[in-house]
TORPA-4810 file (N, C-alpha, C, O; in nm, 3 decimals):
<nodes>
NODE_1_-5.707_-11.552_18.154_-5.718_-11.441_18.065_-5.646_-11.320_18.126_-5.642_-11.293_18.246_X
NODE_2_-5.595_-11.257_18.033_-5.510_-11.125_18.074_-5.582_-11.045_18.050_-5.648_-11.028_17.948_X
NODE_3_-5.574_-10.966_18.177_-5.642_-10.800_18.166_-5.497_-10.693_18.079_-5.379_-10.682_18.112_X
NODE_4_-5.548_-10.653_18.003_-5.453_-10.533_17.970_-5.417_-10.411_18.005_-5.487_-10.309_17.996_X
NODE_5_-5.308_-10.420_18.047_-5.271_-10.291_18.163_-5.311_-10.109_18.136_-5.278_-10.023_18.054_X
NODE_6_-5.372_-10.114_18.219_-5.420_-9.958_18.205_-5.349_-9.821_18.257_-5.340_-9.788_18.375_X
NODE_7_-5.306_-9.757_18.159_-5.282_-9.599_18.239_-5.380_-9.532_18.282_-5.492_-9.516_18.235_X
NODE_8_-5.317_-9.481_18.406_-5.454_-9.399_18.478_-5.403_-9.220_18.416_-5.296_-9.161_18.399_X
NODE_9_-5.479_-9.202_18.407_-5.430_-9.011_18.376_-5.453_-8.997_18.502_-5.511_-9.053_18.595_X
NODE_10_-5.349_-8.847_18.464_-5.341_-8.758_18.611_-5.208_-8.679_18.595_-5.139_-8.663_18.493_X
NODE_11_-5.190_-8.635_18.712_-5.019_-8.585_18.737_-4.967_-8.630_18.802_-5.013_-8.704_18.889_X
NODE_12_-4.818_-8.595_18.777_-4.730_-8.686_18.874_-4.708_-8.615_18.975_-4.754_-8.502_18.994_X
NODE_13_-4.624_-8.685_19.056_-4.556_-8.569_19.173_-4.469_-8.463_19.146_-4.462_-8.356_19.207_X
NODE_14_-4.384_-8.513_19.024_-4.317_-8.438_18.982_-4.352_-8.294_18.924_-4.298_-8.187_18.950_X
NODE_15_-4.462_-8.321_18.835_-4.551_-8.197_18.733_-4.598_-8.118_18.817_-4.592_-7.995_18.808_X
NODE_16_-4.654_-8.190_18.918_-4.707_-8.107_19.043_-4.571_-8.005_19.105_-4.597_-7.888_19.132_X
NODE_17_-4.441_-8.051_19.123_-4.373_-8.000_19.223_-4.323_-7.893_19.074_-4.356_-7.775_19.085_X
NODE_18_-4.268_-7.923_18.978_-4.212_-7.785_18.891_-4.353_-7.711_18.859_-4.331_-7.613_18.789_X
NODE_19_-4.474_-7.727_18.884_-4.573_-7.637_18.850_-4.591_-7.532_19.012_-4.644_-7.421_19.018_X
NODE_20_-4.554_-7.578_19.078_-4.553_-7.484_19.289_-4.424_-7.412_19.208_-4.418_-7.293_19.178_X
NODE_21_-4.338_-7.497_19.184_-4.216_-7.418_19.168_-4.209_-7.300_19.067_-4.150_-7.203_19.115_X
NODE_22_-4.260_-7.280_18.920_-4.316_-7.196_18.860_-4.383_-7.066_18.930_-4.334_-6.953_18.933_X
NODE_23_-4.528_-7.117_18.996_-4.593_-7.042_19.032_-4.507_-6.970_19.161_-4.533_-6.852_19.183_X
NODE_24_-4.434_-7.019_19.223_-4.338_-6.957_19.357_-4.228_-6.854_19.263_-4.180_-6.755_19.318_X
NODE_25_-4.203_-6.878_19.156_-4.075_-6.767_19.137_-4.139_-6.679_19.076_-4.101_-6.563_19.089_X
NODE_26_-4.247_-6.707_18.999_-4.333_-6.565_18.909_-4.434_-6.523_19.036_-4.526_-6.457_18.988_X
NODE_27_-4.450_-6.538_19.188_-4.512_-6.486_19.293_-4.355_-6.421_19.338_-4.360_-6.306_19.380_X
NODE_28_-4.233_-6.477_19.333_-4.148_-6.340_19.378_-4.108_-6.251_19.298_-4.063_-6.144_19.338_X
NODE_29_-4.117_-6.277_19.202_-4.126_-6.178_19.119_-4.214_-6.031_19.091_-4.176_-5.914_19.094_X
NODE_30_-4.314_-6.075_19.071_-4.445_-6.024_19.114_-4.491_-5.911_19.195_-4.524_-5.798_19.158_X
NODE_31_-4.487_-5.975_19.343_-4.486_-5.923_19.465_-4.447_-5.789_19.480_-4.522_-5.691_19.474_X
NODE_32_-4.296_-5.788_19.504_-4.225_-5.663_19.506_-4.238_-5.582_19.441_-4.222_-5.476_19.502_X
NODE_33_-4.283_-5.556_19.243_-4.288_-5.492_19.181_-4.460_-5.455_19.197_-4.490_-5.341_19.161_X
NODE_34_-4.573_-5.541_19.247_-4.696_-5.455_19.296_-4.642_-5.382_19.387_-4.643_-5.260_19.375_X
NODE_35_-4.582_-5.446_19.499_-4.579_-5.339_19.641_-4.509_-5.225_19.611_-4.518_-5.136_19.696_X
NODE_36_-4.445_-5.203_19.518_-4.326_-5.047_19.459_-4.426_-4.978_19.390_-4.429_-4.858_19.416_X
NODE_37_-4.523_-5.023_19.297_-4.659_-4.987_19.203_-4.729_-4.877_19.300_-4.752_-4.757_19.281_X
NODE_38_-4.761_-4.989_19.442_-4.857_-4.954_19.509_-4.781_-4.800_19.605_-4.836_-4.691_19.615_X
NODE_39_-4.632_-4.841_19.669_-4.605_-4.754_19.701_-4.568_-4.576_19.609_-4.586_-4.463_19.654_X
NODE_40_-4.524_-4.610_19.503_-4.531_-4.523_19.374_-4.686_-4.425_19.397_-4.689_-4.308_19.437_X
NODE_41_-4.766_-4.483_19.373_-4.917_-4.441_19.367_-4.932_-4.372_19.457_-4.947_-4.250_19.443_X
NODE_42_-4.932_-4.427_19.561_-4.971_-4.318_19.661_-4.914_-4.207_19.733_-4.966_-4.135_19.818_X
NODE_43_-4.742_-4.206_19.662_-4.714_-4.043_19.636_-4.772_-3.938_19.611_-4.767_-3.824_19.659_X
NODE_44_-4.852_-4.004_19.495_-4.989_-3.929_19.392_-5.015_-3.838_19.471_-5.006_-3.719_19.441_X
NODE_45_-5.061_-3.898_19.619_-5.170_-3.839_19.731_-5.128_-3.735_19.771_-5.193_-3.631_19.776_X
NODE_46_-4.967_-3.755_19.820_-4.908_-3.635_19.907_-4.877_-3.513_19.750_-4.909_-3.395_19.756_X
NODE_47_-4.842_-3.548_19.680_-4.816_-3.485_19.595_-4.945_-3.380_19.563_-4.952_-3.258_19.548_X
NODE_48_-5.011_-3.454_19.561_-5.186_-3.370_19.496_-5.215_-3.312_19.626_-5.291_-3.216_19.617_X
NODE_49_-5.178_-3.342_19.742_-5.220_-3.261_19.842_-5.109_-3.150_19.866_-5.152_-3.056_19.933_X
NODE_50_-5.005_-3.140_19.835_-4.900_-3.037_19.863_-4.947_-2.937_19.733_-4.925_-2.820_19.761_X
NODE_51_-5.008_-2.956_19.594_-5.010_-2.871_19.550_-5.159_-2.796_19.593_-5.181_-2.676_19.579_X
NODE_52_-5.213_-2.852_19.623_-5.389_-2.798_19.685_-5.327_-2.678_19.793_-5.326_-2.555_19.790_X
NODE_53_-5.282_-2.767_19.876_-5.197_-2.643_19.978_-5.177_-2.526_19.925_-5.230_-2.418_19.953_X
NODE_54_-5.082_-2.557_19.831_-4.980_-2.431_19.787_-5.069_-2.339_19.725_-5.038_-2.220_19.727_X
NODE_55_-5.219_-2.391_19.649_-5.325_-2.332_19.564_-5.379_-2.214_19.664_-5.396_-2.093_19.648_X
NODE_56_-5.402_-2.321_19.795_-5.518_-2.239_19.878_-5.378_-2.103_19.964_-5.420_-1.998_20.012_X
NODE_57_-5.269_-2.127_19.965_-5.178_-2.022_19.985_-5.195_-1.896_19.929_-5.225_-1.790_19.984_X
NODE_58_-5.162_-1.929_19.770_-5.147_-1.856_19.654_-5.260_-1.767_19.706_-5.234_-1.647_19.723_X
NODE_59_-5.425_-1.830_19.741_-5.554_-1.770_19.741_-5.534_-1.680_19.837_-5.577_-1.569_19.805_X
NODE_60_-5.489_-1.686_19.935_-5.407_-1.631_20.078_-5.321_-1.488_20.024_-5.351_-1.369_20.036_X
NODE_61_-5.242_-1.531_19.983_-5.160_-1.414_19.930_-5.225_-1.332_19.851_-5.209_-1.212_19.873_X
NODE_62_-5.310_-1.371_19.747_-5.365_-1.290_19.682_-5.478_-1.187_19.779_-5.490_-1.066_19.758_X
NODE_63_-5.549_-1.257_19.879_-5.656_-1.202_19.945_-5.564_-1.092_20.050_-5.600_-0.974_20.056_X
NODE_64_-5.466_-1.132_20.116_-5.451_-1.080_20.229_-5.292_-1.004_20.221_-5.243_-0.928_20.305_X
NODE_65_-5.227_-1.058_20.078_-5.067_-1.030_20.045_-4.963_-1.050_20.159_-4.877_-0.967_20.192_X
NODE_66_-4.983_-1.167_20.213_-4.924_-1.248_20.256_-4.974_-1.344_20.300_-5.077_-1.340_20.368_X
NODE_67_-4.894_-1.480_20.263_-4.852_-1.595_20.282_-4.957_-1.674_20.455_-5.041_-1.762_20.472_X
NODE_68_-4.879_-1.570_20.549_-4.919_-1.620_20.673_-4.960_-1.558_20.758_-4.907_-1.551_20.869_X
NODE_69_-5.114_-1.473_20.706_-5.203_-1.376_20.715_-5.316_-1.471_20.854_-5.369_-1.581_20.846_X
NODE_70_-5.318_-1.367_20.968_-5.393_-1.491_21.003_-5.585_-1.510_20.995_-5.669_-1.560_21.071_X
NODE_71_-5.588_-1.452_20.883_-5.691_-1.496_20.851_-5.756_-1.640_20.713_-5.854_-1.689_20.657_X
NODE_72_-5.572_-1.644_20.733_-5.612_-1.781_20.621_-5.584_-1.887_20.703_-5.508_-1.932_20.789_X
NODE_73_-5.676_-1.903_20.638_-5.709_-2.079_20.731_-5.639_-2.190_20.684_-5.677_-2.293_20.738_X
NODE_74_-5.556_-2.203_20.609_-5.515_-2.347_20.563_-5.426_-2.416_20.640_-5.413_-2.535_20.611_X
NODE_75_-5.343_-2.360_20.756_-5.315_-2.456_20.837_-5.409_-2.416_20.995_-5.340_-2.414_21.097_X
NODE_76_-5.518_-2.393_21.007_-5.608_-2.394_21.104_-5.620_-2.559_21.190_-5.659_-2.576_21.306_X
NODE_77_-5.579_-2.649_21.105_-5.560_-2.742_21.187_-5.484_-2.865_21.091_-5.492_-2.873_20.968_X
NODE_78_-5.419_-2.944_21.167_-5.338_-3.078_21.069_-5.365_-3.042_20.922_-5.430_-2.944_20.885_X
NODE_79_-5.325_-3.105_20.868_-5.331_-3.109_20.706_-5.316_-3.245_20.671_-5.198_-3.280_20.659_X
NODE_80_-5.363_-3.293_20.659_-5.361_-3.434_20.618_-5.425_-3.521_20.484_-5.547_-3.532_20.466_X
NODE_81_-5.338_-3.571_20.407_-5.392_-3.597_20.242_-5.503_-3.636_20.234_-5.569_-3.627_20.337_X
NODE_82_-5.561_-3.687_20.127_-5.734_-3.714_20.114_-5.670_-3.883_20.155_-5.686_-3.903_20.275_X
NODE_83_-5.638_-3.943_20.118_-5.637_-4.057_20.143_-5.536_-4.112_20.276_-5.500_-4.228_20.298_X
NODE_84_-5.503_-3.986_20.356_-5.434_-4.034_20.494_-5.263_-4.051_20.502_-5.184_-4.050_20.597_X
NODE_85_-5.246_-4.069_20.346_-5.079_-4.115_20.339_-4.933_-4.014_20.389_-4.819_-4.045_20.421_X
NODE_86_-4.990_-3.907_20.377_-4.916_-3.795_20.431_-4.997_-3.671_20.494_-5.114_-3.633_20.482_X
NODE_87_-4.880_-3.624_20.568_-4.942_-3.508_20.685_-4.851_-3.353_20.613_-4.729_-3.337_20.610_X
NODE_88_-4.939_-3.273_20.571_-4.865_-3.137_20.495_-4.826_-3.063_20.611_-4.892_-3.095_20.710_X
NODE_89_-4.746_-2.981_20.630_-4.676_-2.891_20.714_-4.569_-2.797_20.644_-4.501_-2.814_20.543_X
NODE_90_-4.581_-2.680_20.742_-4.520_-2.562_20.694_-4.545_-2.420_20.784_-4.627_-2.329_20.773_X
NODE_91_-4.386_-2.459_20.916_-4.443_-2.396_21.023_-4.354_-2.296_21.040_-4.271_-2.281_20.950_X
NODE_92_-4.348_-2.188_21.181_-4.182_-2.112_21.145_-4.136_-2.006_21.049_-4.183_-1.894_21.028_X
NODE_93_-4.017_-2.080_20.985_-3.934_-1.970_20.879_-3.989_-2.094_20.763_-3.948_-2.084_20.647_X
NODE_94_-4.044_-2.165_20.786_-4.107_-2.236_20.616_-4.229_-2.164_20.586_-4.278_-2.191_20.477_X
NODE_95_-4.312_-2.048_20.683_-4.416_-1.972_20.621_-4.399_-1.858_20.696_-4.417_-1.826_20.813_X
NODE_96_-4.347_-1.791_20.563_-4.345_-1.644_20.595_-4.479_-1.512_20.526_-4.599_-1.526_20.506_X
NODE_97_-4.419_-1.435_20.513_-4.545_-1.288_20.444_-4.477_-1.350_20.308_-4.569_-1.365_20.228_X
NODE_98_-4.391_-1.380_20.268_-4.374_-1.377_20.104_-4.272_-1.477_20.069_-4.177_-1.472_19.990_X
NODE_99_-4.324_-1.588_20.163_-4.267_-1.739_20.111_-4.283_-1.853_20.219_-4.266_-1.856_20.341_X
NODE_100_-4.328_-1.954_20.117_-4.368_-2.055_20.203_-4.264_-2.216_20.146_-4.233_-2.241_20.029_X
NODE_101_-4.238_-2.280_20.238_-4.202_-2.436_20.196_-4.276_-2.554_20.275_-4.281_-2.586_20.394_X
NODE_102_-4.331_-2.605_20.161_-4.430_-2.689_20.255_-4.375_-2.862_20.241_-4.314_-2.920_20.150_X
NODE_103_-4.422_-2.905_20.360_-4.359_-3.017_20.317_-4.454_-3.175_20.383_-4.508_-3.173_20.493_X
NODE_104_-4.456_-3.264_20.316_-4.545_-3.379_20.289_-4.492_-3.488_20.353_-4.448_-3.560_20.264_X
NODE_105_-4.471_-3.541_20.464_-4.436_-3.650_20.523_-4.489_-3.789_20.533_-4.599_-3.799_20.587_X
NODE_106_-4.430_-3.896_20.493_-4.519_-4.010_20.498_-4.555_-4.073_20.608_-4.489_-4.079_20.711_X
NODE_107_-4.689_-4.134_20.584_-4.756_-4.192_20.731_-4.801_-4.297_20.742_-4.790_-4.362_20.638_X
NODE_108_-4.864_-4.364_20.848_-4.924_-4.485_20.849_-4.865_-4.608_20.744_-4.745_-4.636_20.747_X
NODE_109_-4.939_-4.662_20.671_-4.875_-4.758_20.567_-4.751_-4.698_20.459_-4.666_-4.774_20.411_X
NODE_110_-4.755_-4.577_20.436_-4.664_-4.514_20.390_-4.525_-4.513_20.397_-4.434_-4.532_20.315_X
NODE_111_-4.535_-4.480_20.548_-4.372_-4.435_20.664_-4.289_-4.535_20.588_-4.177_-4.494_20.558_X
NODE_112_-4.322_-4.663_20.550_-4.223_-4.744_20.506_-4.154_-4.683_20.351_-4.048_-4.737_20.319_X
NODE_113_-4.195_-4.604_20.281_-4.110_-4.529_20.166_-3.978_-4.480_20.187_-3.960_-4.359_20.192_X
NODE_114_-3.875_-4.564_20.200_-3.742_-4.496_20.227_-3.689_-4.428_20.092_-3.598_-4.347_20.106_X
NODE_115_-3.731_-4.449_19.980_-3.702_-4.346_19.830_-3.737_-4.238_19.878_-3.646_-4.156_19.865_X
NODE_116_-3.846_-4.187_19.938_-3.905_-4.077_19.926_-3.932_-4.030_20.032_-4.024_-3.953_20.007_X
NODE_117_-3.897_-4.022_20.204_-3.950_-4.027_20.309_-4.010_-3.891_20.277_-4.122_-3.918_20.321_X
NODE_118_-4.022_-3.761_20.233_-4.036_-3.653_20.278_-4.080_-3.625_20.110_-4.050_-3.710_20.026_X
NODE_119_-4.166_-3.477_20.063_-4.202_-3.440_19.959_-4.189_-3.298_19.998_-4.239_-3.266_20.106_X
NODE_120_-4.120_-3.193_19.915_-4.119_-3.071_19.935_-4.174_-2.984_19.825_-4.152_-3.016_19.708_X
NODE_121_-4.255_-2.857_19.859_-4.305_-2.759_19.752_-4.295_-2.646_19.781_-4.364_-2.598_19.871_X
NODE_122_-4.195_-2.567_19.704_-4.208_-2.423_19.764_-4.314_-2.342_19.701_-4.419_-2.381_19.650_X
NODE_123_-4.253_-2.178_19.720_-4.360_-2.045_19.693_-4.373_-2.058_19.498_-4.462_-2.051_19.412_X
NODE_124_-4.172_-2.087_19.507_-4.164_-2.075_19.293_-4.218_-2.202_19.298_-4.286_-2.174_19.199_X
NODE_125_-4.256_-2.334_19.325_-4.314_-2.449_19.264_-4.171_-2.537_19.220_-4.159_-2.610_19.121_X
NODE_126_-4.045_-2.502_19.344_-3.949_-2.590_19.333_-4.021_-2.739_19.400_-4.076_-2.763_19.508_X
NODE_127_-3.997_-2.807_19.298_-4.017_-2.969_19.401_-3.911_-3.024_19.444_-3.819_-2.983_19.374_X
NODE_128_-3.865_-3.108_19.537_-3.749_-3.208_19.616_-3.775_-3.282_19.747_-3.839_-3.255_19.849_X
NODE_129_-3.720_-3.360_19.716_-3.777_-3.491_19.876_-3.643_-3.533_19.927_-3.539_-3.480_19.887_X
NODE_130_-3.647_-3.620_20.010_-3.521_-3.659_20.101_-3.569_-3.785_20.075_-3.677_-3.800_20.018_X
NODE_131_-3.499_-3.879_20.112_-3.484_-4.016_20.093_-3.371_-4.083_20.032_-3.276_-4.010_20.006_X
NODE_132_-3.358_-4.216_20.002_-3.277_-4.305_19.916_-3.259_-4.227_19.767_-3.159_-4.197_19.701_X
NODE_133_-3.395_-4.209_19.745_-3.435_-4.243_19.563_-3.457_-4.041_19.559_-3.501_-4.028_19.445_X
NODE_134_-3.451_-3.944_19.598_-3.532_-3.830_19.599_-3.528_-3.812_19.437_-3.635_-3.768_19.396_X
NODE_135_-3.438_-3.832_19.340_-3.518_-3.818_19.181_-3.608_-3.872_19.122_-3.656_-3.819_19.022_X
NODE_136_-3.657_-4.001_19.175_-3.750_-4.049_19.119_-3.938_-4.023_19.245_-4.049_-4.076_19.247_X
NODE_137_-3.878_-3.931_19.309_-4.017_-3.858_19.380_-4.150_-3.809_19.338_-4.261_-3.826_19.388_X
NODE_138_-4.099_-3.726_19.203_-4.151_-3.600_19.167_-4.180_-3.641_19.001_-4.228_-3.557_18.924_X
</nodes>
């Protein structure tokens, strides 16, 4: 008596290897455009921290009518964003009695931003950065 031949389900090797292969080109794909997302974002930081700066300045000037009165405290020590990504500075001839340029440097996981290495804010609320990309900074 004949047994009648059975298919087994499953996958092949093949289905298996163009399904790695799928999932490998939509993972390079992917990848790079989170890690640009992620680096994008956390401009946010230095950005929102260069204008806080420039706020608590403004408060400076108004209290004391000038800029780099030394009773304002806002560079009393480092300046550093809420979330660590940049260090604010503005030392010298970048803070004077009636003008300041402050500027946002990237750090730690950051430093790797070559679009944008640097974020600048002056007294008028000019913005500009240095880097590869500096138009797409701001």
């Amino acid at each position: 008596m004949h047994q009648p031949l059975t298919r087994y389900q499953g996958f092949t090797l093949i289905e298996l290897l163009i399904t790695v292969a799928i999932i490998g080109i939509l993972a390079a794909i992917a990848i790079p455009m989170y890690s640009d997302y992620v680096t994008r974002s956390r401009r946010a930081d230095g950005q929102a921290k260069l204008m806080q700066v420039a706020q608590d300045l403004e408060r400076c000037y108004t209290q004391y009518s000038k800029y780099n009165d030394g009773n304002c405290s806002v560079f009393a020590s480092t300046v550093i964003s809420d979330q660590g990504f940049y260090v604010i500075s503005a030392s010298g001839s970048d803070l004077t009695e009636s003008t300041f340029t402050l500027t946002a440097t990237a750090q730690s996981d950051q430093a790797g931003d070559t679009d944008c290495a640097t974020l600048t804010l002056t007294h008028l609320g000019e913005q500009s950065a240095t880097g590869d990309d500096p138009n797409s900074c701001w």
